[in-house]
C-alpha positions as CSV (number, residue, x, y, z in Angstrom):
1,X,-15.1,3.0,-68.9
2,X,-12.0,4.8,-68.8
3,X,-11.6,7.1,-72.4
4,X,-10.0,10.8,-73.4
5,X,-11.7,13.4,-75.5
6,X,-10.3,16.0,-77.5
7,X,-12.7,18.0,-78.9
8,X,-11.7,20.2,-82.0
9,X,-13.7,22.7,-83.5
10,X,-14.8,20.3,-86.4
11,X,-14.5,17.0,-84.9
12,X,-14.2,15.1,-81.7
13,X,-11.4,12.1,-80.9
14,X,-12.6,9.6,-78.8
15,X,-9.9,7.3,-77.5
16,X,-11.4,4.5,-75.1
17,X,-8.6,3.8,-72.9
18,X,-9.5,0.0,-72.5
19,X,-8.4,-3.4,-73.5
20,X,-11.8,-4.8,-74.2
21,X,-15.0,-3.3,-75.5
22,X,-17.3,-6.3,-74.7
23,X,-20.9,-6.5,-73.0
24,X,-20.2,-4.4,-70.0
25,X,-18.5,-1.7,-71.8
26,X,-20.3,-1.1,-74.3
27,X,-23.5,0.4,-73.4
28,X,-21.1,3.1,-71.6
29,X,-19.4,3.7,-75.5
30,X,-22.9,4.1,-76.7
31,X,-24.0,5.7,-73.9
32,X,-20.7,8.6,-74.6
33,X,-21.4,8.4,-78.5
34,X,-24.7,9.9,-78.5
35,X,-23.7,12.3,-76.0
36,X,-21.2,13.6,-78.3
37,X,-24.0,13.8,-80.7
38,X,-26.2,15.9,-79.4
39,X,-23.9,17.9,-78.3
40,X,-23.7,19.2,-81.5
41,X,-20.5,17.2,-82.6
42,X,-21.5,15.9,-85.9
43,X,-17.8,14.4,-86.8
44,X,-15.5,12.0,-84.6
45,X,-12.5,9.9,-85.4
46,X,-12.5,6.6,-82.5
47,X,-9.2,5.9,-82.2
48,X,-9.1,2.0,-81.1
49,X,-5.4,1.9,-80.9
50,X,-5.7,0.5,-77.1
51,X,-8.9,-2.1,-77.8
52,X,-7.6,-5.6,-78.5
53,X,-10.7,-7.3,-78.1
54,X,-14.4,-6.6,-79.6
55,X,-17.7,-8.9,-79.0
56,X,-20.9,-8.0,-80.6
57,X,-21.9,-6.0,-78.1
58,X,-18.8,-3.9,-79.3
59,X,-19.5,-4.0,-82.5
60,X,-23.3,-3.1,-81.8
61,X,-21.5,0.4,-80.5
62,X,-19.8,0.8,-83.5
63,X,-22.6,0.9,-85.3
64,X,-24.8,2.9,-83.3
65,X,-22.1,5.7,-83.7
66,X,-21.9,4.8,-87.4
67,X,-25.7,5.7,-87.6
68,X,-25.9,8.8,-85.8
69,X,-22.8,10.6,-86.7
70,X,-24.1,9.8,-90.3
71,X,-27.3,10.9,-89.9
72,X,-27.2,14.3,-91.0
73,X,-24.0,13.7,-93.4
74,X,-21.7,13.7,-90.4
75,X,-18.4,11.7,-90.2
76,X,-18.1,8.6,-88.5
77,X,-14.1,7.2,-88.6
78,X,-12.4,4.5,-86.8
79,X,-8.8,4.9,-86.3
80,X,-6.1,2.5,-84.9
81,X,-7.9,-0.8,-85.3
82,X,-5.7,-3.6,-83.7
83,X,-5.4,-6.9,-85.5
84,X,-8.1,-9.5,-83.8
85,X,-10.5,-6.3,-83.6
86,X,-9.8,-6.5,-87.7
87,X,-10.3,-9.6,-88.2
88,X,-13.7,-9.8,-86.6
89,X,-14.9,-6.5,-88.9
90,X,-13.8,-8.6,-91.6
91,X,-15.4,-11.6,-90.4
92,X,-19.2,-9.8,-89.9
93,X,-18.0,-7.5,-93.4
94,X,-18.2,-5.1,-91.2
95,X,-15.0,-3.2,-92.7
96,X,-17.0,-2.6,-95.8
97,X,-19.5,-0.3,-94.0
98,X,-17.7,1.5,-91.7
99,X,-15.0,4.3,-92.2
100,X,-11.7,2.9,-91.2
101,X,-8.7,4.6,-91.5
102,X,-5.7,2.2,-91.1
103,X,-2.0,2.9,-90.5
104,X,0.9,1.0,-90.1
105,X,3.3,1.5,-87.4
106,X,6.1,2.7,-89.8
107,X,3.5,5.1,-90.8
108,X,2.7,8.2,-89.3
109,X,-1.3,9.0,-88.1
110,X,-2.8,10.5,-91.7
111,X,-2.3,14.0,-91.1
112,X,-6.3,15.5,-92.3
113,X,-8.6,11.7,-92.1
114,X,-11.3,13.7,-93.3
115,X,-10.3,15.3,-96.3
116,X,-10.2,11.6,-98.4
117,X,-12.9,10.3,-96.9
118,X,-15.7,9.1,-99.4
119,X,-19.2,7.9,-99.1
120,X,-20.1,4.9,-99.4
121,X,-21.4,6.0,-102.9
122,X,-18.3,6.6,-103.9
123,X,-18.7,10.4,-104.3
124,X,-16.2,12.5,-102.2
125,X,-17.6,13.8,-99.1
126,X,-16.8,17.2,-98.1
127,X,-13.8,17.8,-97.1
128,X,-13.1,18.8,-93.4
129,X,-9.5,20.1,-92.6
130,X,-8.8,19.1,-88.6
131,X,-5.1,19.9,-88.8
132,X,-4.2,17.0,-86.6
């Protein structure tokens, strides 16, 4: 699997440099989630802007990363979901559990993704200033 990493002081940005995240690719995005994880990185934004395709197995890695990050009141956001990958998360309602952060392309990236995030409680989670 061919991905970057920039790693911040707060958070991590993991951009998997792939068209697909199906059954072959994603034990390796599990696989480089918990990784991340235990390397003490309790925050990460995956930016999906170059997935156009996600099976189960894909969405399987989503939610394993959703889990751990969250674990211990970590962040877990999704950036730059691509149409067909949307509609799927919307199919399995899967859109209503995770943290997605959508822009349009006449918009620019959000400039801090942490600092509106809110639980799934509806309570404001702390805010985290990454300065992207």
């Amino acid at each position: 699997m061919k991905y970057t990493i920039d790693k911040k002081e707060q958070y991590v940005v993991f951009t998997p440099m792939e068209e697909k995240i199906d059954s072959l690719l994603a034990p390796k995005l599990k696989s480089e989630l918990l990784t991340i994880h235990a390397e003490g990185y309790s925050n990460i934004v995956l930016d999906l802007s170059n997935v156009k395709y996600v099976d189960s197995s894909g969405l399987s890695a989503l939610l394993v990363g959703d889990r751990e990050f969250g674990r211990n009141g970590g962040i877990f956001i999704i950036s730059g979901v691509q149409e067909h990958v949307m509609k799927l998360l919307k199919i399995s309602m899967l859109d209503k559990k995770l943290n997605l952060v959508i822009w349009s392309i006449l918009w620019k990236k959000p400039e801090r993704p942490f600092s509106f995030m809110k639980s799934r409680e509806g309570k404001k989670r702390r805010k985290l200033d990454p300065g992207f």
